[in-house]
VEXBAKE-896747 format. One record per residue: x, y, z of N, C-alpha, C, O in turn; residue number from 1. Coordinates in pm, 1 decimal, m for minus. Atoms other than C-alpha are relative to their C-alpha. Layout:
<vextis>
       nx       ny       nz      cax      cay      caz       cx       cy       cz       ox       oy       oz pos
        X        Y        Z        X        Y        Z        X        Y        Z        X        Y        Z NUM
...
</vextis>
This chain:
<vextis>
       nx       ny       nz      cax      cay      caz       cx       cy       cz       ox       oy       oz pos
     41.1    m57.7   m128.4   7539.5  m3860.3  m6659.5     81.4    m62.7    112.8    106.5   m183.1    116.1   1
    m83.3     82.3    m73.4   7754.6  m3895.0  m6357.3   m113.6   m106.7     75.8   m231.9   m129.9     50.7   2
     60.8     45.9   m101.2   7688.4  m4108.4  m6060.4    m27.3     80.6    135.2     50.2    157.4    192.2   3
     15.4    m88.5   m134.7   7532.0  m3971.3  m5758.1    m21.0    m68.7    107.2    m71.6   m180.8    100.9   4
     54.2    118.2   m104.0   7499.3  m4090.3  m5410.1   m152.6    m54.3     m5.8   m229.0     23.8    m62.4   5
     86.8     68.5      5.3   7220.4  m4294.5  m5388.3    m47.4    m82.5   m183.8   m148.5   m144.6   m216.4   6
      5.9     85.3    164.7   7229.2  m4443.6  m5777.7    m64.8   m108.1     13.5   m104.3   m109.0    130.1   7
     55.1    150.4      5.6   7076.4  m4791.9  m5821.2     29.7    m31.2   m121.1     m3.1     36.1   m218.8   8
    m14.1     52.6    189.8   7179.5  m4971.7  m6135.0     m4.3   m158.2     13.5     53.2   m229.8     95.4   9
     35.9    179.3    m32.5   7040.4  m5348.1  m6210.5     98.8    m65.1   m123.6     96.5    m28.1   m241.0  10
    m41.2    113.5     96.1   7251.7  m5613.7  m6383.1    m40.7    m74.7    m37.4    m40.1   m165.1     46.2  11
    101.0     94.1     25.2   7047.9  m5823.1  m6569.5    104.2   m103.1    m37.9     50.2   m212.3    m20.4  12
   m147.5    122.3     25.3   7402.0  m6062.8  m6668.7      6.8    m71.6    119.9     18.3   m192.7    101.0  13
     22.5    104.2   m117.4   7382.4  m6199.8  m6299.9   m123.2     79.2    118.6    m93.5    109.8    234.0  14
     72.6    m17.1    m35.8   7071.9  m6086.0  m6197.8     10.9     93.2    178.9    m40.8     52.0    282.7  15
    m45.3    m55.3   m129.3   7215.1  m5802.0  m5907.1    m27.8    156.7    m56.1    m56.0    214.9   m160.8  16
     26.8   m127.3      3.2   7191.1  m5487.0  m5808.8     45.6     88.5     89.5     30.7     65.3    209.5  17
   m126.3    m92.1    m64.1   7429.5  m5184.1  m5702.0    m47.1    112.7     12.1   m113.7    183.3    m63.7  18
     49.3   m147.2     m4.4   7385.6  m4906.1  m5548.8    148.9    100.2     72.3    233.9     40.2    138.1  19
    m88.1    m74.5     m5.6   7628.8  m4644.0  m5485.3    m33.0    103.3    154.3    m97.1    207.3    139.3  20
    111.2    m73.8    m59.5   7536.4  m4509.0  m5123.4    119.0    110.9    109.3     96.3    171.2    214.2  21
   m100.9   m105.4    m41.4   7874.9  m4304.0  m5051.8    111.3    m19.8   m130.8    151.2   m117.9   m193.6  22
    m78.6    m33.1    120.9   8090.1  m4153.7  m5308.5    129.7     59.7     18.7    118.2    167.1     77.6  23
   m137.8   m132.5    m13.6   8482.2  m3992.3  m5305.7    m47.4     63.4    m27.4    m57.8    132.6     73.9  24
    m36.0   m156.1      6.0   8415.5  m3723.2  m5417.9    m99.2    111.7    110.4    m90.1    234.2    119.0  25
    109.3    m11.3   m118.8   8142.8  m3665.4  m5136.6     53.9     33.6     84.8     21.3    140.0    137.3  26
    m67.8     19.3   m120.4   8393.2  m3743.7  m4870.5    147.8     43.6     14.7    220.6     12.1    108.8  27
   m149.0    m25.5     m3.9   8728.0  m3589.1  m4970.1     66.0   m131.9     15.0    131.9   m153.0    116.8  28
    m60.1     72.4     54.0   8839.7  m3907.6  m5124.9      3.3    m80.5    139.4    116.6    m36.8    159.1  29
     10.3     93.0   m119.4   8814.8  m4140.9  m4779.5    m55.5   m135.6    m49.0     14.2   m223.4      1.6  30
    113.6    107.0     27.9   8595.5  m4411.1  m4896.7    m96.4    m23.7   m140.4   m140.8     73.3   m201.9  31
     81.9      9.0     71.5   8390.9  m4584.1  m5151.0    m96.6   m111.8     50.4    m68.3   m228.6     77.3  32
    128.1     81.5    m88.2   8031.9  m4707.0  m5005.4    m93.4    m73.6   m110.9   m154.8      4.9   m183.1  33
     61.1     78.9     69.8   7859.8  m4979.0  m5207.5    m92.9   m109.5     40.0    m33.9   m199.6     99.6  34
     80.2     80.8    m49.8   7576.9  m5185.3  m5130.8    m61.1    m96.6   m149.0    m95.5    m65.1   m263.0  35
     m7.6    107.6    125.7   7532.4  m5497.8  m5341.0   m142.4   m133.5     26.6   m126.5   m224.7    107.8  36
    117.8     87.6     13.9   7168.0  m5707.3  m5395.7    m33.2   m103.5    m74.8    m88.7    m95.8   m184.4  37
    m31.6    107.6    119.0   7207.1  m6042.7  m5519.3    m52.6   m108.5     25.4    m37.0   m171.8    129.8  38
     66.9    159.1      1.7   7023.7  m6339.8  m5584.5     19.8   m121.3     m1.7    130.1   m159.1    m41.1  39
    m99.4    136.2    m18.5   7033.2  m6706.1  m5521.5    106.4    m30.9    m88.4     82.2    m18.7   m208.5  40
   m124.5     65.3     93.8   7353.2  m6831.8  m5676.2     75.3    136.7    m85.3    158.7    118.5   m174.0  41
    m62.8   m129.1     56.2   7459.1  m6469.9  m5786.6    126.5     40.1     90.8    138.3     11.6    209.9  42
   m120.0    m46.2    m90.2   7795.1  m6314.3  m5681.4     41.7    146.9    m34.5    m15.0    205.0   m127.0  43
    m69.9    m94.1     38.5   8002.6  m6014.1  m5682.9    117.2      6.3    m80.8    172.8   m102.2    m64.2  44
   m125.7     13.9     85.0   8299.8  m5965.4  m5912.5     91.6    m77.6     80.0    152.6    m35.0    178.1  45
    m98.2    121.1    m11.0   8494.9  m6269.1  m5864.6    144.6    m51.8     18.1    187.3   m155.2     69.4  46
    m72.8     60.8     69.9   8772.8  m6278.7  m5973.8    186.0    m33.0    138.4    192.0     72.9    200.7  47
    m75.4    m23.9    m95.8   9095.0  m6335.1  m5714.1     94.1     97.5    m24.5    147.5    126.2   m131.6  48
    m78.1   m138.0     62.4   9280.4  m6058.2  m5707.1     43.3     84.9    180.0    m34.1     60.5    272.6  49
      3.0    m74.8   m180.1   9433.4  m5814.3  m5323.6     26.5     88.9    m43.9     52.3     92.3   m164.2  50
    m44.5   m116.8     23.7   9510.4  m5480.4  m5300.9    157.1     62.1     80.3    173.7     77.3    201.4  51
   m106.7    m63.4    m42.2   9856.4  m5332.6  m5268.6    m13.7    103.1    135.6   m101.1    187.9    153.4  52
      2.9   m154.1    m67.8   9985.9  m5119.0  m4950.2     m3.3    m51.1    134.1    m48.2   m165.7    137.4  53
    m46.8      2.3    m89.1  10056.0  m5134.2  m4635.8    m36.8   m133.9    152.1   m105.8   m113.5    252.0  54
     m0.2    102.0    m37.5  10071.1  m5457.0  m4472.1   m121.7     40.5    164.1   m149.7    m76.9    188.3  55
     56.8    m19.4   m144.2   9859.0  m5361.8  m4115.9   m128.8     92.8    m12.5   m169.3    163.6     79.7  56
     50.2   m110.5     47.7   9625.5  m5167.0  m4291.6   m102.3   m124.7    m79.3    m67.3   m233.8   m124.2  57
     96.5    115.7     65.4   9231.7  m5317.1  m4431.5    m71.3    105.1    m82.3   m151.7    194.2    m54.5  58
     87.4    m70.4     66.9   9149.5  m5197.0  m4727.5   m135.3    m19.4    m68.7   m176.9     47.2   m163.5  59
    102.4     38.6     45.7   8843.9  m5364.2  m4775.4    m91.2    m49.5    116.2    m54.0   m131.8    199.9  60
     61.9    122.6   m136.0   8548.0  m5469.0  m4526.6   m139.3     m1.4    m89.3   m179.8     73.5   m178.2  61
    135.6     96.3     44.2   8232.1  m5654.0  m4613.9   m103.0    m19.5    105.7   m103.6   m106.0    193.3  62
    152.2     60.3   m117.7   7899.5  m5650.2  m4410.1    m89.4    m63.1    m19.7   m180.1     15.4    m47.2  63
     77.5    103.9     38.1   7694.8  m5923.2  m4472.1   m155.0     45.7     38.2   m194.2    m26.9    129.5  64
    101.7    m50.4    m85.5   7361.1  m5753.9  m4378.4   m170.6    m61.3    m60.8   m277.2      0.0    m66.3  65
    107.9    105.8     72.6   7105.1  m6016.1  m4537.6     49.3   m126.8    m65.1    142.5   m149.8   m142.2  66
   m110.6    154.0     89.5   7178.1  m6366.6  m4639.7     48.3    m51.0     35.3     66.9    m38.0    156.3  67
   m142.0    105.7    m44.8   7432.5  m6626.8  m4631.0     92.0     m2.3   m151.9     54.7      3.1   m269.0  68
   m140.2    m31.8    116.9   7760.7  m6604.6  m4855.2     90.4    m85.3     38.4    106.2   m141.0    147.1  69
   m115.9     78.2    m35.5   8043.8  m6776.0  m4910.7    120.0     83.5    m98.7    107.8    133.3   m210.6  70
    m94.3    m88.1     58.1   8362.4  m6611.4  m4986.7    182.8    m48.0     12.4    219.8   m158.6     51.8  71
   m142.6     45.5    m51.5   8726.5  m6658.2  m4940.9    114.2     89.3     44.7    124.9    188.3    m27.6  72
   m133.1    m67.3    m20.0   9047.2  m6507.3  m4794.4    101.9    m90.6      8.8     78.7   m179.3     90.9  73
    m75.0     46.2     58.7   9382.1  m6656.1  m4929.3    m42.6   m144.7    m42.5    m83.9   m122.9   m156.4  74
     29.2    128.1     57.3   9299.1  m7026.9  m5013.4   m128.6    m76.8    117.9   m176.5   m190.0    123.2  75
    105.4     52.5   m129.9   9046.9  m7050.9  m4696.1   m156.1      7.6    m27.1   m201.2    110.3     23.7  76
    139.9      2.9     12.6   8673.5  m7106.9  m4786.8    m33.1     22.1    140.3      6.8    m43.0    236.8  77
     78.7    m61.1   m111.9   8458.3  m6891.2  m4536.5   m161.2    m43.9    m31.2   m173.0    m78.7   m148.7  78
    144.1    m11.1    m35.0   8069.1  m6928.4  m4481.9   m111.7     58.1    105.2   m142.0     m0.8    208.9  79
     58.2     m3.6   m117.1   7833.9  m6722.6  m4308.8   m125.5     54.3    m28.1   m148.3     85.3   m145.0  80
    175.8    m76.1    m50.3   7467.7  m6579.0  m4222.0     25.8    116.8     33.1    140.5    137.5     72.9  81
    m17.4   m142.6      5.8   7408.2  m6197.1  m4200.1    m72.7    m23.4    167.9   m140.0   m124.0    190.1  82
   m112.0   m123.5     34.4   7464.9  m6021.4  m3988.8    136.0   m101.9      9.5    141.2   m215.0     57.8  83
   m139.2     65.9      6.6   7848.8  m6108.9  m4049.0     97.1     99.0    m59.2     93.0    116.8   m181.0  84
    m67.8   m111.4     68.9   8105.7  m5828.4  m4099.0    159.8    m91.6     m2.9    192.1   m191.7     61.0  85
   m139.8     92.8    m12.9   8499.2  m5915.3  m4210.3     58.1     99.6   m107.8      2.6    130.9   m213.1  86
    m52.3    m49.2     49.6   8762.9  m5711.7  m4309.6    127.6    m30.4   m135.6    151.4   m151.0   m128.4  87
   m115.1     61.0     82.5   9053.7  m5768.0  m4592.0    151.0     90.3     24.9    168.9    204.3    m18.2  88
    m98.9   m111.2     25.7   9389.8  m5634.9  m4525.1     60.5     24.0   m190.5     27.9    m11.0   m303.9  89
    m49.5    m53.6    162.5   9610.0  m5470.3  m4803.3    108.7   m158.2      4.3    136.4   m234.7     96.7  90
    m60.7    140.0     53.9   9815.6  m5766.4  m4989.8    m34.3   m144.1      8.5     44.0   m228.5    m35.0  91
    114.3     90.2    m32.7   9541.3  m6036.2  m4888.6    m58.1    m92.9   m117.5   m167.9   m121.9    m70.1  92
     90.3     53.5    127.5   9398.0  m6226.6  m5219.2   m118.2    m80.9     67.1   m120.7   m174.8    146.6  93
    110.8     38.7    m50.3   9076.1  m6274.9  m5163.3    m89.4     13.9   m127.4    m72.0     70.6   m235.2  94
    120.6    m32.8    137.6   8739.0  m6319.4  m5362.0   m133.1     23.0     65.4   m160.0    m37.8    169.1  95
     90.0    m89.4    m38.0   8417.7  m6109.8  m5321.2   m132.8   m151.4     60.3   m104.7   m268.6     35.2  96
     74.7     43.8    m22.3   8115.0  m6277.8  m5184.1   m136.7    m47.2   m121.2   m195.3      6.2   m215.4  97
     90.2    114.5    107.2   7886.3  m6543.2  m5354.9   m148.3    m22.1     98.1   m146.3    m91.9    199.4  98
    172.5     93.2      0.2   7490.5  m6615.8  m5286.2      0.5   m137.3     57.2     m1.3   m219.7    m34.3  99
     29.4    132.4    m22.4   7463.0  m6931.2  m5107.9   m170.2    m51.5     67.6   m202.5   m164.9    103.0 100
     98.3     49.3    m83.5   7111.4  m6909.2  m4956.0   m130.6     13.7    m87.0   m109.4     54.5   m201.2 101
     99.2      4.4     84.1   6780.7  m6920.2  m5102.0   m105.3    162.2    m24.6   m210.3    180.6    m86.2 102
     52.6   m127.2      4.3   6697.1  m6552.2  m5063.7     88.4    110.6    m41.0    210.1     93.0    m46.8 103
   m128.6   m111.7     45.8   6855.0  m6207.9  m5181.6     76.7      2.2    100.1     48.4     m7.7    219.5 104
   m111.9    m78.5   m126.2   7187.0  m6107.9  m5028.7    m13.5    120.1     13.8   m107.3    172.2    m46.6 105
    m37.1   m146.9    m59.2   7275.2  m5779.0  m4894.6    139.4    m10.9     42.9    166.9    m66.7    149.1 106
   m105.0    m54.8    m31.0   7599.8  m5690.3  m4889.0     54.6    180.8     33.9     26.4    282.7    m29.3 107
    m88.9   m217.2     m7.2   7790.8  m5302.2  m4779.4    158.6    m65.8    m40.2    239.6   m140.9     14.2 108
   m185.8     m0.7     33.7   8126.7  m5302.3  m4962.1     79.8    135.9     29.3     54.1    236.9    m36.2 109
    m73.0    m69.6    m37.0   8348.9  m5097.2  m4824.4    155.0     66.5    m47.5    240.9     m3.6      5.9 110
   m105.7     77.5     35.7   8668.3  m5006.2  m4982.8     60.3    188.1     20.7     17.5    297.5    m16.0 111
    m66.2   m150.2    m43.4   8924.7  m4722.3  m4832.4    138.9    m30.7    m58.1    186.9   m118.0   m130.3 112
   m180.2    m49.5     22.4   9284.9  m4598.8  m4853.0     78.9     33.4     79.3     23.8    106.8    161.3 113
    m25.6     m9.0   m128.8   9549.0  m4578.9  m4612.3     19.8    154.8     m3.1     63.5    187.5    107.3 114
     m9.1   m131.3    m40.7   9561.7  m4169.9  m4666.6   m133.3     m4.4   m152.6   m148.0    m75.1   m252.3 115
     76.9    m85.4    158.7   9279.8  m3970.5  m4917.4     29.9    m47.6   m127.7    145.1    m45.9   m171.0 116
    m70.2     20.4    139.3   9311.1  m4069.0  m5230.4   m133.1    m21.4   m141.8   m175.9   m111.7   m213.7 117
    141.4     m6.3     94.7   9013.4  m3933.9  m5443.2     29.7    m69.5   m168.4    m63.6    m72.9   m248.6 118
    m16.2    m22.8    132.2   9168.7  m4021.4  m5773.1      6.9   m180.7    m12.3    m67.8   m222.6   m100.8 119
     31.0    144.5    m30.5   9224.0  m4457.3  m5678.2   m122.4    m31.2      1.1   m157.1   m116.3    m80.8 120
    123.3     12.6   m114.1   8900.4  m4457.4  m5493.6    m96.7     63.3   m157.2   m160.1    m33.1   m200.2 121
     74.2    m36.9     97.6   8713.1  m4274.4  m5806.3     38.4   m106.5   m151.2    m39.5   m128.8   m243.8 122
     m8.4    100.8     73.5   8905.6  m4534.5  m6015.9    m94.5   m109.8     23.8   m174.6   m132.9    m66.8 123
     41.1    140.3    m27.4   8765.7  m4855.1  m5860.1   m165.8     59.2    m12.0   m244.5    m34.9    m22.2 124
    136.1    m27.2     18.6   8412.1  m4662.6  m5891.2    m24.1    m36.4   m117.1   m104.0   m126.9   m141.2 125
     23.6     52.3    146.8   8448.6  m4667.7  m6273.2      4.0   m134.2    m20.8    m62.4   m191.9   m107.0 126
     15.2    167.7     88.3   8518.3  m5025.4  m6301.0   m145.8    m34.7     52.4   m243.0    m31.0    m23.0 127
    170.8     29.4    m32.2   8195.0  m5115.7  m6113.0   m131.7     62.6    m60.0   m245.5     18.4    m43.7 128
    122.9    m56.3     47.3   7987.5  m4854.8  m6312.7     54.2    m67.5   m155.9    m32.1    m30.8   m235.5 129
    m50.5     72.2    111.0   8168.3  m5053.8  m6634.2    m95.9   m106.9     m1.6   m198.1   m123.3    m68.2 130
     55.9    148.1    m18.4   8084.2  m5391.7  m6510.6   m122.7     11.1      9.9   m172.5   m100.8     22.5 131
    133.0     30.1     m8.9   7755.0  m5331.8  m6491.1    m76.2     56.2   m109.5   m178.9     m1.1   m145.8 132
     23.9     12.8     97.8   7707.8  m5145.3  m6774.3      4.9    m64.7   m122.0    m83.1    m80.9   m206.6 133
      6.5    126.6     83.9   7864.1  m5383.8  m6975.9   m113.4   m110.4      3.7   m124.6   m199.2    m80.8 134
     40.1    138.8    m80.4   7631.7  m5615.9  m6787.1   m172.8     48.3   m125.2   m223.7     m4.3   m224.1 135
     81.1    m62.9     90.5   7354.5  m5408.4  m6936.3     m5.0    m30.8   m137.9   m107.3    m74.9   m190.3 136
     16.7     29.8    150.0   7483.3  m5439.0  m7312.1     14.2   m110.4    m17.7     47.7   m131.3   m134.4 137
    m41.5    121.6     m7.3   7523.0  m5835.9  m7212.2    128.9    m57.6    m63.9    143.9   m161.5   m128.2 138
   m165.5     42.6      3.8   7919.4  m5826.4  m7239.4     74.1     25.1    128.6    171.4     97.5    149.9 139
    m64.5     74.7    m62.6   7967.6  m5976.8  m6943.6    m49.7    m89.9     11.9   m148.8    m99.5    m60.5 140
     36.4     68.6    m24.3   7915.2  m6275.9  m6801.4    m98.1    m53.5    146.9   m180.2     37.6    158.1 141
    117.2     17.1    m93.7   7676.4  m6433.7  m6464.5    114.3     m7.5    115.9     78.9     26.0    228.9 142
    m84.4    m56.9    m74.6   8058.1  m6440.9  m6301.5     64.7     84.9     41.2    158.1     77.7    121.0 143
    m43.8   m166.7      8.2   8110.2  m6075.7  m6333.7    176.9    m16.0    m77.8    288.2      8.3    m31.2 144
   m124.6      4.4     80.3   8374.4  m6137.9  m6600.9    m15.9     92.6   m160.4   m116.2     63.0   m225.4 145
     46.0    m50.7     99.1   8395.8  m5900.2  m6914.3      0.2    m99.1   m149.5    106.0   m162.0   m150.0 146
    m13.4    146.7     69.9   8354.0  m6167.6  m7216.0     67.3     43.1   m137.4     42.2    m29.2   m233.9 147
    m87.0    m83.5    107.6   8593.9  m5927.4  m7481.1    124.1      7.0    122.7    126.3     52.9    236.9 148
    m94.0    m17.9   m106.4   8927.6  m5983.3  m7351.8    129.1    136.7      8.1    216.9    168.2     88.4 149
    m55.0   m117.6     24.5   9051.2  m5665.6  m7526.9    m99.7    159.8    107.0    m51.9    256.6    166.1 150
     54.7    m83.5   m139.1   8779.2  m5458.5  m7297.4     35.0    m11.7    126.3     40.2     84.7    202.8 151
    m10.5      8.0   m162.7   8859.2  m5630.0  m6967.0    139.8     58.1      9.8    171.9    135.3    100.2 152
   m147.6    m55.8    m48.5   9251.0  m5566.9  m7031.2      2.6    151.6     m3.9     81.7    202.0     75.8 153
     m8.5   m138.7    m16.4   9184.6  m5184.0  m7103.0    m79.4     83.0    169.9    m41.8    173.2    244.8 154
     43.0    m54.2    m94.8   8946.8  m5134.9  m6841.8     58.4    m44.2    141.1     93.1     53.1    208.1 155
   m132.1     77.1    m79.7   9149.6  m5335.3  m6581.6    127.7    101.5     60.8    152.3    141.0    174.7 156
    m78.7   m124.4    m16.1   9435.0  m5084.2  m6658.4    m57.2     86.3     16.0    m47.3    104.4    137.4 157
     m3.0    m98.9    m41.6   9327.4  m4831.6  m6636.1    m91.3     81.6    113.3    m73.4    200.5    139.7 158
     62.4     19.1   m116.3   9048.3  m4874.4  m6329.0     76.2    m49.6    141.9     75.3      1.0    254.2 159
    m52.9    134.7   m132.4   9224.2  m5143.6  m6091.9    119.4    m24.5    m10.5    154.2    m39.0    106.6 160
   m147.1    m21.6    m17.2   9582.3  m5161.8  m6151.1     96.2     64.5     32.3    158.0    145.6    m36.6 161
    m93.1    m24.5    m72.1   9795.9  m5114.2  m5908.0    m75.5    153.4     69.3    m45.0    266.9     32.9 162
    m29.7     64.1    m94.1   9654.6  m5056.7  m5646.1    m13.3   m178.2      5.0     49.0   m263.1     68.6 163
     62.9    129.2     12.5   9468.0  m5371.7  m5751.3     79.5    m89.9    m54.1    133.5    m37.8   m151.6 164
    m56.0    110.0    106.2   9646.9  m5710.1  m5893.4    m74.4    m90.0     22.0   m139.7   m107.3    124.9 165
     25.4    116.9     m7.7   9550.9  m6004.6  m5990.0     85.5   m130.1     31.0    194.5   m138.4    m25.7 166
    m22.8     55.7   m104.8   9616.6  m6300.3  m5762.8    150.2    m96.9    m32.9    241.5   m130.8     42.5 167
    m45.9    123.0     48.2   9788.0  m6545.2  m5993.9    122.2     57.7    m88.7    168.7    m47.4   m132.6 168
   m126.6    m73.7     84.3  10105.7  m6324.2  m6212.2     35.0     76.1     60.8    m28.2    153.7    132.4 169
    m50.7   m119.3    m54.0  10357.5  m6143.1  m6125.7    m60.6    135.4   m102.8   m117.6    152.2   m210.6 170
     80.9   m154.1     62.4  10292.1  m5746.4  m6134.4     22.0      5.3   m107.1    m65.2      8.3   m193.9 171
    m89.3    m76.1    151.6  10572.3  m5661.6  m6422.0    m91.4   m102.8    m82.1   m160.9    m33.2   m156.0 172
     40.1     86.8     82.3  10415.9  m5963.1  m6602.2   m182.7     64.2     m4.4   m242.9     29.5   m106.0 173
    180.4     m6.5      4.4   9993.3  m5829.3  m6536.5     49.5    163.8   m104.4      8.0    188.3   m217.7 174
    m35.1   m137.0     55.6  10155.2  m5457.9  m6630.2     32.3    m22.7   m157.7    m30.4     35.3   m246.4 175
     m8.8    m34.2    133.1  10292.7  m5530.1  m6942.6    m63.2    m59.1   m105.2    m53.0     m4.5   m215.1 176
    107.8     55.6     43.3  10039.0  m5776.2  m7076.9   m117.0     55.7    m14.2   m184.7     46.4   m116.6 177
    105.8    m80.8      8.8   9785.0  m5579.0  m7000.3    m10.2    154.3    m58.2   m114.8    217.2    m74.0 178
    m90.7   m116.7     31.7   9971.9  m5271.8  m7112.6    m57.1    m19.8   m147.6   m152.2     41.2   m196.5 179
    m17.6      8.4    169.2   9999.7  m5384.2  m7481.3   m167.3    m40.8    m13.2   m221.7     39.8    m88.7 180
     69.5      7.8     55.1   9657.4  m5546.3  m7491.3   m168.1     98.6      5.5   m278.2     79.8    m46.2 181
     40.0   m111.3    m10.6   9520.2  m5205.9  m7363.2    m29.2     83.3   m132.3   m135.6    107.4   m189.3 182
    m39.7    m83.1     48.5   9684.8  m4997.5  m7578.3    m46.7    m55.3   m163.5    m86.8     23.5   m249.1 183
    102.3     22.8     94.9   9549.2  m5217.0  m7858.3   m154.5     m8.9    m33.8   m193.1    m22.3   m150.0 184
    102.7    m47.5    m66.4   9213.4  m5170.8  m7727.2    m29.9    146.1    m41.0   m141.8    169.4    m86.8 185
     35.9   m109.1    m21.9   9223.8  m4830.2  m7736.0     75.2     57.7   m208.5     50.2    164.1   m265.1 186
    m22.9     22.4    178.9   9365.1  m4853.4  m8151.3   m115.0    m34.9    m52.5   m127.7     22.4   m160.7 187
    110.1     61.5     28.2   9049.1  m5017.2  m8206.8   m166.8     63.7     60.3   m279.5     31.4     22.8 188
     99.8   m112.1     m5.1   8815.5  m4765.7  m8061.6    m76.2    m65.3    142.2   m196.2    m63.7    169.6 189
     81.5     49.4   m157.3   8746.6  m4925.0  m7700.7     19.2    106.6     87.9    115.6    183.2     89.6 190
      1.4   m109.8    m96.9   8663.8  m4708.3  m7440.8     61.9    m85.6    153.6     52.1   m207.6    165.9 191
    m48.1     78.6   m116.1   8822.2  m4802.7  m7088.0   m209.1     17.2    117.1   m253.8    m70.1    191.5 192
    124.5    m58.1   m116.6   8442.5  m4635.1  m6876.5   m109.7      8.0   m127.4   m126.3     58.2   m238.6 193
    133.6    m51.9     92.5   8118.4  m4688.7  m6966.2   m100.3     14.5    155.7    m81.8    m38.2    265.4 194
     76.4    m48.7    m82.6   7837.6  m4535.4  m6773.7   m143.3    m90.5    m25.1   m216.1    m89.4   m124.4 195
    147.1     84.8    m19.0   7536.2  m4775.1  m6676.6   m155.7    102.3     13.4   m171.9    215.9     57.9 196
    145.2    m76.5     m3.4   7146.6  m4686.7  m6714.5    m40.3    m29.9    153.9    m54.7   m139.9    207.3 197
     78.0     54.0   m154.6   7009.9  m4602.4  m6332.9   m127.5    m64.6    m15.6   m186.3    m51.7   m123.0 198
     89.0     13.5    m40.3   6741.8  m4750.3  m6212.7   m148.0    130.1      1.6   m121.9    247.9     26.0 199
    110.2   m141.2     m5.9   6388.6  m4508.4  m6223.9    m33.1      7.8     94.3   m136.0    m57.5    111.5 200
    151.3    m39.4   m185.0   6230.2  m4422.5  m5880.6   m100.1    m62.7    m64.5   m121.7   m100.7   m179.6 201
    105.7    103.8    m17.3   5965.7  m4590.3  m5818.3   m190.7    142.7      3.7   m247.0    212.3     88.3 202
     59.6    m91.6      3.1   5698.6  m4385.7  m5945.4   m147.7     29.4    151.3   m230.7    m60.2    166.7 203
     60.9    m21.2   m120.2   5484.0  m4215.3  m5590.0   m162.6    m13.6    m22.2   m216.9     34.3   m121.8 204
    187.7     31.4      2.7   5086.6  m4306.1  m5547.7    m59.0    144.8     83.9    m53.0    181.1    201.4 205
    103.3   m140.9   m108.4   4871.8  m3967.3  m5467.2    m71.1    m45.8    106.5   m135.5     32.7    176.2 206
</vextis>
């Protein structure tokens, strides 16, 4: 079943919870709207990593709208209390926001393109409806890491690469590493998308 705006899906692997509350294909590919509910010491996918594209240009902003987080942009540890908004430009390595306070966070993730681009923008949706389904069949981990390193390299490629890299290899070197241990991945009967169980409404009192 696809995803629809308003989705809710819980990760029981780091105890969070995503909701989907604008979609590309909603918006003629502009935007992907994500709101992220996470508990003490819980984070968002981790891992360091920026997005390719046009140097003056932010393809990522973050609204802190409950909570206190701690996060980073290039090697700079940030800290703050909600409200607290902050953008990422394109080529930036940065890492998503972490739980530091004793109550749920609230995050809005934001994540655009410098023209339309329903087909990127519907990529980076699948990895997040991955990661959490994985999270679901408990193959990932409480750092939003997939814990099969033949799943993370397929889904990786073929979700988040390029626009997306990771922080620490060159591209040609993430491309063709990840390339081969894809493509063996997908010999072995791995799927790159898996679709998470929503959340139920909350059944209504007469």
């Amino acid at each position: 079943m696809m995803t629809e705006q308003g989705d809710s899906y819980f990760n029981p692997a780091n105890n969070t919870r995503l909701v989907f509350t604008e979609l590309p294909k909603d918006n003629g590919g502009v935007r992907l709207v994500m709101d992220w509910f996470a508990g003490p010491g819980e984070t968002l996918p981790n891992t360091r990593h920026y997005h390719a594209g046009p140097a003056d240009f932010a393809s990522e902003r973050f609204d802190l709208l409950a909570g206190s987080a701690v996060y980073w942009i290039g090697d700079t540890e940030l800290r703050a209390n909600a409200p607290h908004s902050f953008d990422i430009p394109c080529n930036t390595v940065h890492v998503h926001p972490r739980n530091i306070g004793s109550g749920e966070m609230h995050v809005r993730q934001t994540v655009t393109t410098p023209q339309p681009d329903l087909h990127n923008l519907q990529r980076a949706q699948h990895f997040f409806e991955t990661l959490v389904a994985l999270g679901q069949q408990g193959k990932t981990d409480r750092e939003c890491n997939f814990t099969n390193r033949l799943q993370s390299a397929l889904t990786v490629k073929e979700t988040l690469l390029d626009p997306t890299w990771l922080a620490d290899q060159p591209q040609a070197l993430q491309r063709a590493s990840l390339g081969l241990a894809a493509t063996l991945a997908l010999t072995l009967g791995y799927k790159a998308r898996h679709q998470p169980a929503k959340e139920q409404a909350a059944a209504q009192t007469p």
